[in-house]
C-alpha positions as a LaTeX table, in Angstrom:
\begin{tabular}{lrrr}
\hline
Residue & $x$ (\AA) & $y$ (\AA) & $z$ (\AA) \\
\hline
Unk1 & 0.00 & 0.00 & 0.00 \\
Unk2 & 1.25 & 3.12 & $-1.08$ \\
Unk3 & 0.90 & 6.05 & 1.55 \\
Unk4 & 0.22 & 9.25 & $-0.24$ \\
Unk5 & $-2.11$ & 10.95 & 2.65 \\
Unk6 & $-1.85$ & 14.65 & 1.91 \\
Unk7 & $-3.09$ & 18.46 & 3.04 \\
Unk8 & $-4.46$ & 20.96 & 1.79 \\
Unk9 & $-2.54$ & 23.17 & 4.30 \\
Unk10 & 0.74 & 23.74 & 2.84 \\
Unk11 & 3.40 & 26.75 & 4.10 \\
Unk12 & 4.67 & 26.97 & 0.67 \\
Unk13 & 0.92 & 27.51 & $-0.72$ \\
Unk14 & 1.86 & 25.11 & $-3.80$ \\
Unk15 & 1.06 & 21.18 & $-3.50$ \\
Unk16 & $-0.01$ & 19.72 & $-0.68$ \\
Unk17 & 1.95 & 17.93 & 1.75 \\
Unk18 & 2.66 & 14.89 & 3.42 \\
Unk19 & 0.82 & 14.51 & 6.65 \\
Unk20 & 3.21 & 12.75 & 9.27 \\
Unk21 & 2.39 & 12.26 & 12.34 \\
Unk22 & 3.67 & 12.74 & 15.90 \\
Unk23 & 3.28 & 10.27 & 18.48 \\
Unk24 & 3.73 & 11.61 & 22.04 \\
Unk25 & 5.14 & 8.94 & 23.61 \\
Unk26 & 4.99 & 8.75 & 27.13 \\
Unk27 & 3.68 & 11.96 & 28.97 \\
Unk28 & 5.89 & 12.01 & 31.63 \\
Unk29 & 9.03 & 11.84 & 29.45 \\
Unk30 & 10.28 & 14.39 & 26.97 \\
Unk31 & 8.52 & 12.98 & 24.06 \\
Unk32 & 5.56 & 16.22 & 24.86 \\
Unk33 & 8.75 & 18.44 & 24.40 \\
Unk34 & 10.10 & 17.33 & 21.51 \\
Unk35 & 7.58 & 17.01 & 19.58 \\
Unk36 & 6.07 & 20.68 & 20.09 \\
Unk37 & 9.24 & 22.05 & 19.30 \\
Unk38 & 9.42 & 19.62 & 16.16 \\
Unk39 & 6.44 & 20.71 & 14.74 \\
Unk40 & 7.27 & 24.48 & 14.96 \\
Unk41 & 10.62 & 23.71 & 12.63 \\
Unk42 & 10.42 & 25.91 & 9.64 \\
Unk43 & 12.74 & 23.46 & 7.46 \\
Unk44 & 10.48 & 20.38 & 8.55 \\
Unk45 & 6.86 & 22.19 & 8.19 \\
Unk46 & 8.37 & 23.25 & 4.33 \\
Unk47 & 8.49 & 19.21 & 3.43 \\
Unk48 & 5.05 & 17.90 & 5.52 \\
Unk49 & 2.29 & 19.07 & 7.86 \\
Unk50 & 2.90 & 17.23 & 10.86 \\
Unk51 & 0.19 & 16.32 & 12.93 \\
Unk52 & $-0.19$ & 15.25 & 17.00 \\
Unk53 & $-1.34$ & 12.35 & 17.92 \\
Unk54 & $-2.25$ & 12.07 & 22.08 \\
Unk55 & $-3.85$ & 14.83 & 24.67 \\
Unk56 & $-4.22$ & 18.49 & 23.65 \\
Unk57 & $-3.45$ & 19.15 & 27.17 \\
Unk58 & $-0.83$ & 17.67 & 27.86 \\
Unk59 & 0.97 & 18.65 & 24.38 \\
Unk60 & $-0.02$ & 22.09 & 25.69 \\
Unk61 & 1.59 & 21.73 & 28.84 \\
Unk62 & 4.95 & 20.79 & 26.94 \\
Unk63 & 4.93 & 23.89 & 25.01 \\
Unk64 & 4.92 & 26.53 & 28.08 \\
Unk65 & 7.48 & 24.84 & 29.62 \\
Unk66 & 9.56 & 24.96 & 26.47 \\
Unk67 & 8.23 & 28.66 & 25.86 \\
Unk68 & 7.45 & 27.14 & 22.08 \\
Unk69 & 4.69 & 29.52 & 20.71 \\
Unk70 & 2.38 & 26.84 & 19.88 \\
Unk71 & $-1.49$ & 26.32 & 20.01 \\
Unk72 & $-2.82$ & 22.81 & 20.21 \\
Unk73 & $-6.05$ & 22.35 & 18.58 \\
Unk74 & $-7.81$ & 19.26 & 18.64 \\
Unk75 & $-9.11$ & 17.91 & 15.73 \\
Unk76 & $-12.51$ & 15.33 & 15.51 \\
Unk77 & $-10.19$ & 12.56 & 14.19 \\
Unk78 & $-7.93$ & 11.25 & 11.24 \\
Unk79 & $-9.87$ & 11.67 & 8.30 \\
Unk80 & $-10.73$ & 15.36 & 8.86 \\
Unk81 & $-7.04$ & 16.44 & 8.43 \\
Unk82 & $-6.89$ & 16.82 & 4.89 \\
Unk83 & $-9.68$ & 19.63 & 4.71 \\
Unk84 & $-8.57$ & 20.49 & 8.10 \\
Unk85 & $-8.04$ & 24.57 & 8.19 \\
Unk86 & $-6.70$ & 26.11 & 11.54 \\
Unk87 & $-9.22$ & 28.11 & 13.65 \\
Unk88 & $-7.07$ & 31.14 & 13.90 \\
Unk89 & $-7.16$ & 33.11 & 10.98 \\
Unk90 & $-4.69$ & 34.26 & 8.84 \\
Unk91 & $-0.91$ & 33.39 & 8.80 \\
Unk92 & $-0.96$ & 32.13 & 12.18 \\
Unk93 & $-1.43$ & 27.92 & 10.94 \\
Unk94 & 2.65 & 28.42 & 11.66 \\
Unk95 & 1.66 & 28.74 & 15.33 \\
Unk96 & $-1.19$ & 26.09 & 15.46 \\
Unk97 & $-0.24$ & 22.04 & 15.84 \\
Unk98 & $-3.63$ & 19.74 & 15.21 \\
Unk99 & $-3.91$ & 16.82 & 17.65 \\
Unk100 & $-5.93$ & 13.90 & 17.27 \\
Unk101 & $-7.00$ & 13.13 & 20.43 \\
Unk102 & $-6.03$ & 9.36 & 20.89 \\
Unk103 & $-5.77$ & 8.51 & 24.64 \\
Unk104 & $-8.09$ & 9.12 & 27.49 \\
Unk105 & $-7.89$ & 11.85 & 30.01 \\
Unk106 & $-6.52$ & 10.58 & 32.74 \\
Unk107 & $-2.81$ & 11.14 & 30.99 \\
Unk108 & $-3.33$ & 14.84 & 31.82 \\
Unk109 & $-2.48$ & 14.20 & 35.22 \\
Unk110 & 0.50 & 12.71 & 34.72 \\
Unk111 & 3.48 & 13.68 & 37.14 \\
Unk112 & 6.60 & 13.97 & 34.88 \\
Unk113 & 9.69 & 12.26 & 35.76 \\
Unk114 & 8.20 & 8.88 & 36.71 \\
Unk115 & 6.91 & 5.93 & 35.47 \\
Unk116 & 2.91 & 5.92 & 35.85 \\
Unk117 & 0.99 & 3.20 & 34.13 \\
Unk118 & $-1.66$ & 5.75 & 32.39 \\
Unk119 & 1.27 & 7.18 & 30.45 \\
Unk120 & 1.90 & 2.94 & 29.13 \\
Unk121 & $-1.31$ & 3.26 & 28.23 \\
Unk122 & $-1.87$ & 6.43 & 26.57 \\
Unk123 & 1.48 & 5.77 & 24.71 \\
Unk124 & 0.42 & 2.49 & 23.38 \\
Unk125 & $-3.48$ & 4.08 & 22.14 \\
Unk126 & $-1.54$ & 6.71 & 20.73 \\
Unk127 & 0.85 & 4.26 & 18.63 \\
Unk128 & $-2.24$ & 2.43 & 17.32 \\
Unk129 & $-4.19$ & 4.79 & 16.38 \\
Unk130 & $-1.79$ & 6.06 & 14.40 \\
Unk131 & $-0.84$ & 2.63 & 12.52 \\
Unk132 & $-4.15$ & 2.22 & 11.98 \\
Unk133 & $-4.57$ & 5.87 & 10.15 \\
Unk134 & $-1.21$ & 5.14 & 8.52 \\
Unk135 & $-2.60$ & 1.60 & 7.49 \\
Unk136 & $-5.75$ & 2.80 & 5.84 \\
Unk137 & $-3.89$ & 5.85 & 4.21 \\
Unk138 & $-4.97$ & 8.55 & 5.84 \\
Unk139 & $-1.77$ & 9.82 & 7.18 \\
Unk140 & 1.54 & 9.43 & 5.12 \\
Unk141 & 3.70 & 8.09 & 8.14 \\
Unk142 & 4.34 & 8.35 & 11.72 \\
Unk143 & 7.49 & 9.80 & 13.86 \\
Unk144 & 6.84 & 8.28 & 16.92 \\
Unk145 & 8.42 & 10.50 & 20.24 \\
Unk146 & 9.63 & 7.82 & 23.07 \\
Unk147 & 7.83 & 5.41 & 25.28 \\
Unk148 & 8.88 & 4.01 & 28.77 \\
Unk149 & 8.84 & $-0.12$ & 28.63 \\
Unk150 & 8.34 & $-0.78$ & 32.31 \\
Unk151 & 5.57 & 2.14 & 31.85 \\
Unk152 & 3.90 & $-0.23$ & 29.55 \\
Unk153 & 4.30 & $-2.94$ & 31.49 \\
Unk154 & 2.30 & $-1.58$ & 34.85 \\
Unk155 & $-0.57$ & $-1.06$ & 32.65 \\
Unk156 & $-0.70$ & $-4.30$ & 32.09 \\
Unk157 & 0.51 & $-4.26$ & 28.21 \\
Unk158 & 2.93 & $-7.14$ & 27.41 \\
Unk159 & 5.10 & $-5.07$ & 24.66 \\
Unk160 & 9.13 & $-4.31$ & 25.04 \\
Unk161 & 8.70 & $-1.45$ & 23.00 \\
Unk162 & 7.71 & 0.19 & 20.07 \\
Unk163 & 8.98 & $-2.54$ & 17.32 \\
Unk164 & 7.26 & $-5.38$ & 18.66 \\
Unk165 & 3.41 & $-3.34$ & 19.04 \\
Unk166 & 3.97 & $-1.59$ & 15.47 \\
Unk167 & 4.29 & $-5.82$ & 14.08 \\
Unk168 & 1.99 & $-6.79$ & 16.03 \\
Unk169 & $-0.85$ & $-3.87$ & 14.92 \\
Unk170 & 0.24 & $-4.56$ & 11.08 \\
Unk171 & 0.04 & $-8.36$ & 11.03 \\
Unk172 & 3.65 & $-8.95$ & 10.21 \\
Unk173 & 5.97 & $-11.13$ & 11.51 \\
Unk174 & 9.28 & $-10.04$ & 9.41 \\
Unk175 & 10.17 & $-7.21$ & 11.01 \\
Unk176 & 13.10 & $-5.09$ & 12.77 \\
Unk177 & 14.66 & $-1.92$ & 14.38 \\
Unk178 & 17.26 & $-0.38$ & 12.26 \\
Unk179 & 19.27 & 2.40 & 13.11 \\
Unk180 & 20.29 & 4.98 & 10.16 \\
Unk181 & 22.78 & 7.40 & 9.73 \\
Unk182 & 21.97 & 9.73 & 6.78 \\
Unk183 & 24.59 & 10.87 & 4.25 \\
Unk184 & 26.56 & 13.74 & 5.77 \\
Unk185 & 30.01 & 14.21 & 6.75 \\
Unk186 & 29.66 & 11.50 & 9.37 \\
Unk187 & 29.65 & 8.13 & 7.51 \\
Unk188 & 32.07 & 7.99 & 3.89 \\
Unk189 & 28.94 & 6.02 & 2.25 \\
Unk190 & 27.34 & 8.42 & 0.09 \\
Unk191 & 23.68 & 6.40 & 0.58 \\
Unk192 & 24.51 & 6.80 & 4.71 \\
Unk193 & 24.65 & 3.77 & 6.80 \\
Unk194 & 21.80 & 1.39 & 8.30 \\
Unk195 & 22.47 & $-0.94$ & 11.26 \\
Unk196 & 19.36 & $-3.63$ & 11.45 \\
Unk197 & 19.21 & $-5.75$ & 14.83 \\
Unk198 & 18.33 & $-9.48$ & 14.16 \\
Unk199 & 17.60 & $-9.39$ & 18.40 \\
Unk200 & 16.30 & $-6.78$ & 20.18 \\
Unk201 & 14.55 & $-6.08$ & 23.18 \\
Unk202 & 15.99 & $-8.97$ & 25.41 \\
Unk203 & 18.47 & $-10.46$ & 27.68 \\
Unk204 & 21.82 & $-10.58$ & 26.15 \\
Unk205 & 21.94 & $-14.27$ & 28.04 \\
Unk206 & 18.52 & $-15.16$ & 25.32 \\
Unk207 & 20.49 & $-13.92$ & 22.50 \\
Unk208 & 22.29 & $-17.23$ & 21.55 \\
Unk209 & 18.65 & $-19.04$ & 21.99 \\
Unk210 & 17.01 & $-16.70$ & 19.92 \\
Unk211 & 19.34 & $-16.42$ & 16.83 \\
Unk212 & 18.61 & $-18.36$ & 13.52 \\
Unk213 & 20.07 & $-18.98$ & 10.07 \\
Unk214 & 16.09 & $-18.14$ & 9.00 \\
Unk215 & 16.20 & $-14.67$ & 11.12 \\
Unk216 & 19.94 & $-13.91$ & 9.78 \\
Unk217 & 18.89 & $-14.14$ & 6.22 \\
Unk218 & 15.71 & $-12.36$ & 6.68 \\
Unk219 & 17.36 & $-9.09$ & 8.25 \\
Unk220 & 19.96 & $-9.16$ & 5.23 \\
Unk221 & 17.45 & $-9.20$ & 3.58 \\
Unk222 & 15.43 & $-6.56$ & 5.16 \\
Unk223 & 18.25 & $-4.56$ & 4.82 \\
Unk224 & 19.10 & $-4.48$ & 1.45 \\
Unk225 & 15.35 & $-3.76$ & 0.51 \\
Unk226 & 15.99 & $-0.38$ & 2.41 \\
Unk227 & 19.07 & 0.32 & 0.85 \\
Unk228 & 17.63 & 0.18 & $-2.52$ \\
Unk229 & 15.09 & 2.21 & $-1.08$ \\
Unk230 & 17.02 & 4.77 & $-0.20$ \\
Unk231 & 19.18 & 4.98 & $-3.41$ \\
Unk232 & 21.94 & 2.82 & $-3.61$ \\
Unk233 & 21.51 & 0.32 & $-6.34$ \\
Unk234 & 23.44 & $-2.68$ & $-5.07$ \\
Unk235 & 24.24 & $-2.57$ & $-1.07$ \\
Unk236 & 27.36 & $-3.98$ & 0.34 \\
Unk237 & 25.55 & $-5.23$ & 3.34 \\
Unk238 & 28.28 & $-6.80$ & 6.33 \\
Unk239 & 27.08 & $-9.05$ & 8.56 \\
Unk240 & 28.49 & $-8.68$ & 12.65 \\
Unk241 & 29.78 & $-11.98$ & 14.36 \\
Unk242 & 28.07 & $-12.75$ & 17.70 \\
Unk243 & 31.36 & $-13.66$ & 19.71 \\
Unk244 & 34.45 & $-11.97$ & 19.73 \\
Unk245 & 36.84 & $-12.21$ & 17.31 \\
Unk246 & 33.99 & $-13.76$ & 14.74 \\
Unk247 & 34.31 & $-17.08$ & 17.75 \\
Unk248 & 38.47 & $-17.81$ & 17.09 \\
Unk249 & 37.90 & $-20.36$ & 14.99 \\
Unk250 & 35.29 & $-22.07$ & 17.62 \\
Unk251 & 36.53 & $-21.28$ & 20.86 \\
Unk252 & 34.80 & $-18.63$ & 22.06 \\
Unk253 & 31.64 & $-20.00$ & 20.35 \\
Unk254 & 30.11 & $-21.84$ & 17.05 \\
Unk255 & 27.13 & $-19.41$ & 16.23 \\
Unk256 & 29.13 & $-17.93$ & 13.37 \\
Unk257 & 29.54 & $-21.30$ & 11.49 \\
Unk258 & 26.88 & $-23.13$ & 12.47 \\
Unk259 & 23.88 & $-20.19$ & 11.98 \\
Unk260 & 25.81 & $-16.74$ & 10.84 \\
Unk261 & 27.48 & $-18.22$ & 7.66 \\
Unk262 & 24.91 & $-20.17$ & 5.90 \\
Unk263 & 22.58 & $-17.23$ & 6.20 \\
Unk264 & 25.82 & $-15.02$ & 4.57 \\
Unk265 & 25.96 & $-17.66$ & 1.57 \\
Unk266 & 22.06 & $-18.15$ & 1.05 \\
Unk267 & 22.06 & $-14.17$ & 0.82 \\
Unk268 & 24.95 & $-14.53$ & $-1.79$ \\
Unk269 & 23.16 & $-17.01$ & $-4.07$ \\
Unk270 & 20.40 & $-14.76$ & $-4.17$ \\
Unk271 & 23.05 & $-12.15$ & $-5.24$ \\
Unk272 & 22.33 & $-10.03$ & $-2.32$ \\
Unk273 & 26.19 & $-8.53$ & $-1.57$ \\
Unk274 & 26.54 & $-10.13$ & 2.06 \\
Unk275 & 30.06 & $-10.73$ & 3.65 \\
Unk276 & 30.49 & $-12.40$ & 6.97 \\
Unk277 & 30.70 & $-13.36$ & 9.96 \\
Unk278 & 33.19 & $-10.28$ & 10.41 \\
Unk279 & 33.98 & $-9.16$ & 14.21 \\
Unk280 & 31.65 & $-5.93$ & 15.16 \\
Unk281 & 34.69 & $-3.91$ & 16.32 \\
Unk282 & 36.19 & $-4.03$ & 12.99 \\
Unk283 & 33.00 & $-4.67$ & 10.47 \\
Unk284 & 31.28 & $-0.77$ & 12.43 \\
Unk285 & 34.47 & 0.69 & 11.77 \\
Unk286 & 35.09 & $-0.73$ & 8.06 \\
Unk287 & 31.50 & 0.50 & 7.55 \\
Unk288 & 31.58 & 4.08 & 9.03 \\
Unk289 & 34.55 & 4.59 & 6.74 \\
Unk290 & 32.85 & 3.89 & 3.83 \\
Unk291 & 33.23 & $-0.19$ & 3.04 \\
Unk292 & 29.65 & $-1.26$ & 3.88 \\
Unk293 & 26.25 & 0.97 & 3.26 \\
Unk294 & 24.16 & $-1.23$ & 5.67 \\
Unk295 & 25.29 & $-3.54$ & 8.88 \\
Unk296 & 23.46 & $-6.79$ & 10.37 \\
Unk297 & 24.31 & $-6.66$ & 14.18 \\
Unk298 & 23.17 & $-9.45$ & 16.50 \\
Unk299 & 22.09 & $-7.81$ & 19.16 \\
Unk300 & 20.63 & $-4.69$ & 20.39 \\
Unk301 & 24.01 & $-3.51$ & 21.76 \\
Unk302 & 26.02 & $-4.29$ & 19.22 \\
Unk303 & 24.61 & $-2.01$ & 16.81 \\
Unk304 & 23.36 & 0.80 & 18.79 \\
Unk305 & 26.70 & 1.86 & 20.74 \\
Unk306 & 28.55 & 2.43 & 17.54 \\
Unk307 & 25.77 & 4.75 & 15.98 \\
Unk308 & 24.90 & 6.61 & 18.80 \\
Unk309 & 28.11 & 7.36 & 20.03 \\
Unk310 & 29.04 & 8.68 & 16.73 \\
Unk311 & 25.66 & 10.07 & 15.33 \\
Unk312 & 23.40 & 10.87 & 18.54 \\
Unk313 & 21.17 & 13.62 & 17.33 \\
Unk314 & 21.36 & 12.29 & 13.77 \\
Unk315 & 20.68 & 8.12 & 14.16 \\
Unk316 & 16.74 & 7.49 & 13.01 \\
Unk317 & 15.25 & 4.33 & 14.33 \\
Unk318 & 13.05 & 2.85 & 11.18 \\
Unk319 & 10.87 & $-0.12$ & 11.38 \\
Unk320 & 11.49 & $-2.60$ & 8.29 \\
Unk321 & 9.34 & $-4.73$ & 7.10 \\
Unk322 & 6.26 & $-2.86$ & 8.08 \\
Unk323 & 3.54 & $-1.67$ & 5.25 \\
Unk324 & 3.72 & 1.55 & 6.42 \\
Unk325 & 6.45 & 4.52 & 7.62 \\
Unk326 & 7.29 & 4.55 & 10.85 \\
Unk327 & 10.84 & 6.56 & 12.27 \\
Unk328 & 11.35 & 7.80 & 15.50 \\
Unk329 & 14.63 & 9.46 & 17.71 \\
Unk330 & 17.01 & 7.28 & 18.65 \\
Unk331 & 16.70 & 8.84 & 22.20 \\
Unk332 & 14.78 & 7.78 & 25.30 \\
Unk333 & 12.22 & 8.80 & 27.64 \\
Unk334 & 15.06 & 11.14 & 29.69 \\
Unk335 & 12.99 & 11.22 & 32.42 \\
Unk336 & 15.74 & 13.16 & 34.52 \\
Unk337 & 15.22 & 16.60 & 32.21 \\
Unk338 & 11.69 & 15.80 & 31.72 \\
Unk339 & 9.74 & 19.20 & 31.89 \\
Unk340 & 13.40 & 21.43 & 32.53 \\
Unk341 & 12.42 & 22.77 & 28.81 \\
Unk342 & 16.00 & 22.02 & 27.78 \\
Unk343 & 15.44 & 18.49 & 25.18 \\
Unk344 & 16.69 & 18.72 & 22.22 \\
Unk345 & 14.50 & 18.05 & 19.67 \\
Unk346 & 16.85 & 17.96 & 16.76 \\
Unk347 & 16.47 & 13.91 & 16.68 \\
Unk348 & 13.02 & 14.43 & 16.08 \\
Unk349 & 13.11 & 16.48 & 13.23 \\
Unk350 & 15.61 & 14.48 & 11.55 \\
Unk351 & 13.47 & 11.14 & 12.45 \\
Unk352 & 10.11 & 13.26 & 10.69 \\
Unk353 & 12.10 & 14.41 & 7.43 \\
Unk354 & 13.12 & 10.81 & 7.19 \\
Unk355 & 9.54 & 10.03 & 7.37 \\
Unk356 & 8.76 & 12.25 & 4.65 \\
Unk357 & 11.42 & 11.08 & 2.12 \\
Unk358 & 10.19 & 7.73 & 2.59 \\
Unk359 & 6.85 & 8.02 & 2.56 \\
Unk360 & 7.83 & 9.54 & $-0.87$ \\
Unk361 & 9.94 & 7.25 & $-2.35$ \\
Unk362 & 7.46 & 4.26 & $-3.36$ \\
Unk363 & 5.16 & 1.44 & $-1.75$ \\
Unk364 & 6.35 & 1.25 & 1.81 \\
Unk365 & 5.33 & $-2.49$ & 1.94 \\
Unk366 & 8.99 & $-2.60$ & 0.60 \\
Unk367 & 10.50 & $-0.96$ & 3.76 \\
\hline
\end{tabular}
């Protein structure tokens, strides 16, 4: 399904734009914050119209303390966005975000700073209601701002994060978090770098257990797909060991002959450019420098330490294998600044305007 959900309300006054929208995340985290102060970006509103998706109130809230000259008005629901027309009249749309109301009430009384199962809850309705307007096509794509796992958990929703509801919602079962560096004078790969997780949100102990020549292959695969999708013609994808020093030959471990390999050489008969089992201290640094446009790490760690540390504010988090666009910051909740006014919000933008060059690019059911 192709996602081509447009406004009428465009700053440039030419065609209309992509409507992406903004998860708030959980309310007592910075997600509020950042994604006020995203949707008053002058560069970003140019490209899309984003849109809110969780409590006027609360969205409110976030832009006093971040003295963002914003007004939050809510809108009846998805489908009235496109002929949607902002309630001050004229040029002030700039200063006017439109929130679909998605959660119930009860988030407005969040504390911030803490974990409170109503903001779980109000994160998750938020996230689904979106997927849902991004499934039927009324919204181009979704930036999601960040949720709190154990928030999740004490209201009772069974979810490690984002990744696994957004599969779940969408009926998939091929799926995974990638991390992506856009081209810039960070990574030598003109196409940028993308670092996809075969494991995720688990115990590093489960990671062995969990780990398959199928899984391998598919993530390669998944990987590749995005490359193309983002430009480059024919990916050198590199594919991380598990053990140290790609397992010495067996003994520090067998995972890289006995499941790593054979999903390396499937990938290469299907003429998918694949090398490994390479060791993940060399293979990030061969592929920051240029060798590799996209990375298979095996675990969560693995890939997200290298990115971050050299591409904080720039790393997107993109779902693959989903029908739809999803991106979000590749921060967290940061409950210790929460409501101090002083998150950045620059990952945000930069997660949105990947949203809208996706959404752009073609059918997303090849993400």
């Amino acid at each position: 399904m192709q996602n081509t959900a447009t406004s009428n309300d465009s700053d440039a006054g030419s065609s209309p734009l992509p409507i992406i929208a903004l998860t708030m995340g959980d309310a007592a985290g910075i997600g509020p914050e950042v994604v006020v102060r995203a949707a008053t970006n002058l560069q970003l509103r140019s490209i899309c119209r984003p849109v809110a998706v969780g409590h006027a109130d609360v969205l409110q809230r976030a832009a006093q303390l971040t003295n963002t000259p914003l007004r939050i008005e809510e809108v009846a629901d998805f489908e009235t966005l496109a002929d949607w027309q902002p309630a001050i009249p004229g040029n002030s749309d700039a200063q006017v975000l439109s929130c679909v109301k998605a959660c119930g009430d009860d988030v407005a009384d969040v504390p911030l700073g803490a974990i409170d199962a109503r903001a779980g809850q109000a994160a998750y309705d938020c996230l689904v209601a979106a997927t849902k307007a991004a499934l039927a096509g009324t919204i181009a794509g979704i930036t999601t701002a960040p949720l709190n796992k154990a928030a999740l958990c004490s209201a009772g929703l069974d979810y490690p994060g984002h990744t696994e509801i957004l599969g779940d919602v969408c009926g998939v079962d091929e799926f995974a978090m990638m991390l992506y560096l856009p081209p810039g004078d960070i990574v030598k790969s003109p196409n940028g770098l993308g670092v996809v997780h075969t494991t995720l949100h688990t115990s590093i102990a489960s990671v062995p257990e969990l780990l398959s020549t199928e899984l391998i292959a598919a993530n390669i695969r998944l990987m590749d797909s995005f490359m193309q999708r983002v430009g480059c013609d024919a990916p050198r994808v590199g594919v991380c060991a598990l053990n140290p020093h790609a397992g010495e030959e067996g003994l520090f471990g067998d995972e890289e002959a006995r499941l790593i390999a054979p999903a390396v050489q499937q990938c290469q008969q299907a003429e998918i450019q694949s090398t490994g089992p390479i060791p993940a201290d060399a293979l990030l640094r061969r592929a920051v420098g240029g060798e590799f446009d996209g990375v298979v790490a095996m675990y969560h760690d693995q890939g997200h330490i290298a990115l971050k540390l050299i591409g904080f504010d720039r790393a997107v988090n993109i779902t693959l294998g989903l029908p739809i666009v999803r991106t979000s910051p590749s921060h967290g909740t940061a409950f210790d600044i929460a409501g101090k006014g002083i998150a950045s919000a620059a990952g945000m933008i930069e997660a949105a305007k990947i949203a809208v060059q996706l959404s752009l690019s073609g059918d997303s059911s090849t993400l």
